[in-house]
C-alpha positions in Angstrom: 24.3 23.1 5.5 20.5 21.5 4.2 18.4 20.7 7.3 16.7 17.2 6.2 14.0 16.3 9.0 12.3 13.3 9.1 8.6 12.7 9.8 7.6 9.2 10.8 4.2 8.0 10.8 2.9 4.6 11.5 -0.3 4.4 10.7 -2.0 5.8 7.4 -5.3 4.2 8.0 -7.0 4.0 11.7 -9.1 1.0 13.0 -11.9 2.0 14.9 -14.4 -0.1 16.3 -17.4 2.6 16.5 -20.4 -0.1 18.6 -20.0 -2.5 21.1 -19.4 -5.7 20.6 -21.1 -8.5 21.8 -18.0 -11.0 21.7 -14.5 -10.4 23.0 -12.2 -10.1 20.6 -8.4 -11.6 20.7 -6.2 -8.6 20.2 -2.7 -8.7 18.9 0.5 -6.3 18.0 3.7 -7.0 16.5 6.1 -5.6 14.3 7.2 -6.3 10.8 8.0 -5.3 7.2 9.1 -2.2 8.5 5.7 -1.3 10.0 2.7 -2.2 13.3 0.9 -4.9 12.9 -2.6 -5.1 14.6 -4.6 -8.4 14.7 -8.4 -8.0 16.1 -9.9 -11.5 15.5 -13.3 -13.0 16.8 -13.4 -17.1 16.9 -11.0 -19.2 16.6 -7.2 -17.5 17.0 -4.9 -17.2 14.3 -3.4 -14.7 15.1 0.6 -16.4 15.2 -0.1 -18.4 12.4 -0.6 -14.6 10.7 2.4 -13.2 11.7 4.6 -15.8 11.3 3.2 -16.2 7.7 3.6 -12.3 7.2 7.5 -12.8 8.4 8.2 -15.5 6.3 6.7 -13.5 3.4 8.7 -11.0 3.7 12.2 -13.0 4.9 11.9 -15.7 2.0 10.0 -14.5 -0.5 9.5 -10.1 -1.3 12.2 -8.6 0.3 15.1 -7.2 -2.0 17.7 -6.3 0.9 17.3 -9.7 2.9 19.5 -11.9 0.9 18.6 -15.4 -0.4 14.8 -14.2 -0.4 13.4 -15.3 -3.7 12.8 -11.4 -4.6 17.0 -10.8 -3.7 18.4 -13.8 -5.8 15.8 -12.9 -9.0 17.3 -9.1 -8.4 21.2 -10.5 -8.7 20.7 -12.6 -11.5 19.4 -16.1 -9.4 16.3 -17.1 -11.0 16.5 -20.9 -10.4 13.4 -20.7 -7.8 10.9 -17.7 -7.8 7.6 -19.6 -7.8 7.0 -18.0 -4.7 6.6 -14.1 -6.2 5.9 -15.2 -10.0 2.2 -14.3 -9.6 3.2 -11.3 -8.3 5.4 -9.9 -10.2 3.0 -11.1 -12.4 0.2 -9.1 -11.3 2.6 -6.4 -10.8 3.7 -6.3 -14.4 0.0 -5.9 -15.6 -1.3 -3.0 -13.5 1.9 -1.3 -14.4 0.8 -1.6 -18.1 -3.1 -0.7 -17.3 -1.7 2.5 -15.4 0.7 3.1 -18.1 3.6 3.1 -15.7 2.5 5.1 -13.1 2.6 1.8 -10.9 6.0 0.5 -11.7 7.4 -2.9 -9.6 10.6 -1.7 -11.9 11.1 1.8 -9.8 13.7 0.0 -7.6 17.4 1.6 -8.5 15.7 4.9 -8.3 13.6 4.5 -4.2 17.3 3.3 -3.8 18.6 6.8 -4.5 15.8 8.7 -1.7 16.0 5.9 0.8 13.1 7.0 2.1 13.1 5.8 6.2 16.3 4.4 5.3 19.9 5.2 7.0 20.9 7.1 3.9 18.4 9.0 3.5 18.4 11.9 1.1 17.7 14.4 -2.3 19.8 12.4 -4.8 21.2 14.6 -7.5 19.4 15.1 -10.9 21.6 13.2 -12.7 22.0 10.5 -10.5 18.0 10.2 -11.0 18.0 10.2 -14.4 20.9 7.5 -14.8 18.8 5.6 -12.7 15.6 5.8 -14.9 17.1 4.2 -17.6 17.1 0.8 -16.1 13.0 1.1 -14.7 11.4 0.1 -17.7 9.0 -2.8 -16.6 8.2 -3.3 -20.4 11.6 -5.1 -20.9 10.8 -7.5 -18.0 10.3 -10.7 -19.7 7.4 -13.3 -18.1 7.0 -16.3 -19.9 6.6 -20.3 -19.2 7.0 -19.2 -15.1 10.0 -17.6 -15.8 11.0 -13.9 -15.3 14.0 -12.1 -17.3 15.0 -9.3 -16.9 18.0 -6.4 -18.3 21.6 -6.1 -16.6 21.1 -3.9 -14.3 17.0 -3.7 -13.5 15.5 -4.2 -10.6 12.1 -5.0 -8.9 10.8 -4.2 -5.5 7.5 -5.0 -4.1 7.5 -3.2 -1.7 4.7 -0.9 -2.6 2.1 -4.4 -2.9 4.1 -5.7 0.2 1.4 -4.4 3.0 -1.6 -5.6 0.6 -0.1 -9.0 -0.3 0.1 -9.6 3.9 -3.2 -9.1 4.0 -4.1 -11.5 1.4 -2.3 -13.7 3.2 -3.9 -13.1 6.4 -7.7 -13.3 4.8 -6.4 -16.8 4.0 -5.3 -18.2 6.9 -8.2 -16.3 8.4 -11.0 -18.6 6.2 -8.6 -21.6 5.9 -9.0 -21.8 10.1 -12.2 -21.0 10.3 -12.4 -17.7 12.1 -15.4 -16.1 12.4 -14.4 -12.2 12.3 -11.1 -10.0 11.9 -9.8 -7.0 11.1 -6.1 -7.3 9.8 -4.0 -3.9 10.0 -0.6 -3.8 8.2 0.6 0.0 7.9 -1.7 1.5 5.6 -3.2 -1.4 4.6 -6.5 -2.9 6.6 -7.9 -6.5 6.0 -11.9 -6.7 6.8 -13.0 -10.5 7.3 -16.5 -11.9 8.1 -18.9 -9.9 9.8 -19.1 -8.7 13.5 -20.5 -10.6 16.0 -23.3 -7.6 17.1 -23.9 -7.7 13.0 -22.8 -4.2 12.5 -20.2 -3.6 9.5 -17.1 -2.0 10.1 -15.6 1.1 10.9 -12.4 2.2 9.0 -11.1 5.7 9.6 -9.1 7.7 7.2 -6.8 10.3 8.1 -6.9 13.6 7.7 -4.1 14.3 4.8 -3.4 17.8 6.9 -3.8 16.9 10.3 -1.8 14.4 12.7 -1.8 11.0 12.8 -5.4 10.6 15.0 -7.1 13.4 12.9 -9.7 11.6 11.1 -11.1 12.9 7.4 -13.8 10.7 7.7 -14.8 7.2 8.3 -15.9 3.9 5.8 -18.7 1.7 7.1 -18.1 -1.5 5.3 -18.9 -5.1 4.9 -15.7 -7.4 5.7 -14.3 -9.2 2.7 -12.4 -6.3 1.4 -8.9 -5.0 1.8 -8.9 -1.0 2.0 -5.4 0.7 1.3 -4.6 4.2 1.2 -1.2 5.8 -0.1 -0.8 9.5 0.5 2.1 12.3 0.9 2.0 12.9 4.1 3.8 9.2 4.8 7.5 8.8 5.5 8.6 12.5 4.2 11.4 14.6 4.8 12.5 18.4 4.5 15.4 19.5 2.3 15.8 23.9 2.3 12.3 24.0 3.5 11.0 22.0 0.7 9.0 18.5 2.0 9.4 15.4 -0.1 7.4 12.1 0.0 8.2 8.8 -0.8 5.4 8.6 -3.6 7.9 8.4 -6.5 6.2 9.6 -10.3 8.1 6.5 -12.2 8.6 8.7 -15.1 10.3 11.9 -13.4 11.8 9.9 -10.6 10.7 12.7 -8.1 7.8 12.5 -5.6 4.3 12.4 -7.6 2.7 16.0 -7.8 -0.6 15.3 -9.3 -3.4 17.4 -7.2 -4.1 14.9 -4.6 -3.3 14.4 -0.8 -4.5 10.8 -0.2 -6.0 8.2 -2.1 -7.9 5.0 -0.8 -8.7 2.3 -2.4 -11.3 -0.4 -1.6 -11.1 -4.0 -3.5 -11.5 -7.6 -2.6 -7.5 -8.4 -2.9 -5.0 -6.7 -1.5 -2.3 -6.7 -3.8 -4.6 -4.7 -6.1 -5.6 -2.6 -3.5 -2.5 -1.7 -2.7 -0.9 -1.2 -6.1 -4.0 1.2 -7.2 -3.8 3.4 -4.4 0.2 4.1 -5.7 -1.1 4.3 -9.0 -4.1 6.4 -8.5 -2.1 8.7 -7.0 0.3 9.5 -9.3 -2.1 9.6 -11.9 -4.0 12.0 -10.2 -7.8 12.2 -10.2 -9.5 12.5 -13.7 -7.0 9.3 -14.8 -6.9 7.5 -11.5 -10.6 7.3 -11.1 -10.8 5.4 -14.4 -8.2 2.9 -13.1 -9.8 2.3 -10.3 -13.3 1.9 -12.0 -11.2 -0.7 -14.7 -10.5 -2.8 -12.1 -14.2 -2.6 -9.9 -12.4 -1.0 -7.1 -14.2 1.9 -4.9 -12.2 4.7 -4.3 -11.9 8.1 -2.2 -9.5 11.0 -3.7 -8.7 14.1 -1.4 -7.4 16.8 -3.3 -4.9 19.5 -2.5 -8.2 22.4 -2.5 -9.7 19.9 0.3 -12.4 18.2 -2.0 -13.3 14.7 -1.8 -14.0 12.6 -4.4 -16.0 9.1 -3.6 -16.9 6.4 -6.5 -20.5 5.7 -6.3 -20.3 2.2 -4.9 -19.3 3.8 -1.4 -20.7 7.3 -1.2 -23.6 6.0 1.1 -20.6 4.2 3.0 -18.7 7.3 3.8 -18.8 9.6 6.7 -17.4 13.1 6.7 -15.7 13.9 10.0 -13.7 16.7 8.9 -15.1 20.0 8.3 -12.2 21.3 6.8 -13.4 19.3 3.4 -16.3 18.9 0.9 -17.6 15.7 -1.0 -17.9 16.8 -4.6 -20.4 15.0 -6.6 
């Protein structure tokens, strides 16, 4: 019999605060979209407002298993309201053709198959994966006149945006209530707003791809106004004949992406792009991924399988090693 065991993390990224603060923060946890959510906020508190907005995004709008969710009925053929995720499929759509598919919103009726964290989670057979690729080509996805259209039989998930699109939705509610400071974290996904009260930038820790879940690789001291996302294969995994899978699918082979590189994280202004780059870095791997990431004026830090790290210039004076396991290649 195949042993499967399952690893679960829940945190990819690590807040840490690094000086002392001259204000006390309003601190926050919850739960939702299948992962911790952590609210640090100076000034005024929004911190229910942001979690009641991240449910409802998730409830109403991008989920594909809760039914009646705009994301659900679009999925089964009910596109009479999607104005809700149009601009995000939309976005979607476009950094899928800019990555030449290796970001594909279309990848659905094959994460089906793995179930990664799921119930049924397992190693789908090959032919099962590639019946499934035939119905996960975005380019028939039809968006015109706020309307999406797609094939019999294709389906879209957002779940690999999901984390980055909760934190654009938290920066909002953030500047719409005038809060002076926060930092927003949502899995692997962490929202920087404002600036602290002592006047020091922030401190975001990324993890070591070979340690455990504290082990830090090093740390990003940056302004707030960006949303830093990492994706990498050590993140909801499990072990089939002593072989370890991750849920980082390579759209075209429809198994987990094998392209040199641990971890990826991506640093840009929205988070939906954040997010989606930091999937689509990593399957590209480093020589393509780095010009993806410089298309789109996003900073980035690659960690390769040999332990080098690779930083774009716009953060190598940002970046702390921690690690010395690893090197920073120039």
């Amino acid at each position: 019999m195949r042993k499967i065991m399952i690893v679960s993390l829940c945190f990819i990224i690590i807040f840490t605060s690094g000086c002392k603060i001259t204000q006390t923060p309003i601190t926050a946890n919850s739960y939702a979209m299948g992962t911790y959510i952590t609210q640090t906020i100076y000034g005024k508190n929004c911190s229910a407002e942001i979690i009641q907005q991240i449910t409802s995004l998730e409830n109403d709008l991008i989920s594909w298993r809760i039914e009646d969710s705009q994301l659900y009925n679009l999925n089964n053929g009910i596109s009479d309201d999607i104005s809700g995720i149009y601009d995000y499929i939309s976005q979607c759509i476009k950094i899928a053709n800019d990555s030449n598919g290796a970001f594909n919103p279309a990848i659905l009726p094959v994460t089906k198959l793995w179930d990664f964290g799921g119930k049924n989670q397992r190693l789908p057979k090959e032919d099962e994966i590639k019946s499934a690729l035939k119905f996960t080509d975005y380019k028939k996805i039809s968006i015109t006149n706020e309307k999406i259209i797609m094939p019999d039989n294709m389906q879209i998930e957002l779940g690999a945006v999901g984390k980055g699109i909760a934190c654009d939705k938290a920066r909002q509610i953030c500047k719409d209530s005038g809060t002076d400071a926060a930092v927003i974290s949502v899995g692997g996904s962490i929202m920087l707003h404002g600036n602290k009260p002592d006047g020091n930038k922030w401190t975001v820790s990324i993890r070591n791809p070979k340690g455990n879940s504290s082990d830090e690789l090093g740390r990003l001291i940056l302004d707030g106004g960006v949303t830093v996302s990492t994706s990498g294969d050590y993140e909801k995994t499990f072990e089939v004949d002593g072989k370890k899978y991750h849920h980082i699918l390579n759209p075209e082979t429809g198994y987990p992406a094998d392209s040199g590189l641990h971890s990826v994280t991506i640093i840009h202004e929205n988070g939906l792009i954040s997010d989606a780059l930091s999937t689509a870095c990593f399957v590209l791997g480093y020589d393509e991924g780095i010009k993806l990431a410089q298309l789109y004026n996003a900073q980035a830090v690659f960690v390769d399988y040999n332990n080098n790290i690779y930083i774009t210039d716009g953060i190598k004076d940002s970046f702390e090693l921690i690690s010395s396991d690893y090197t920073i290649k120039s």
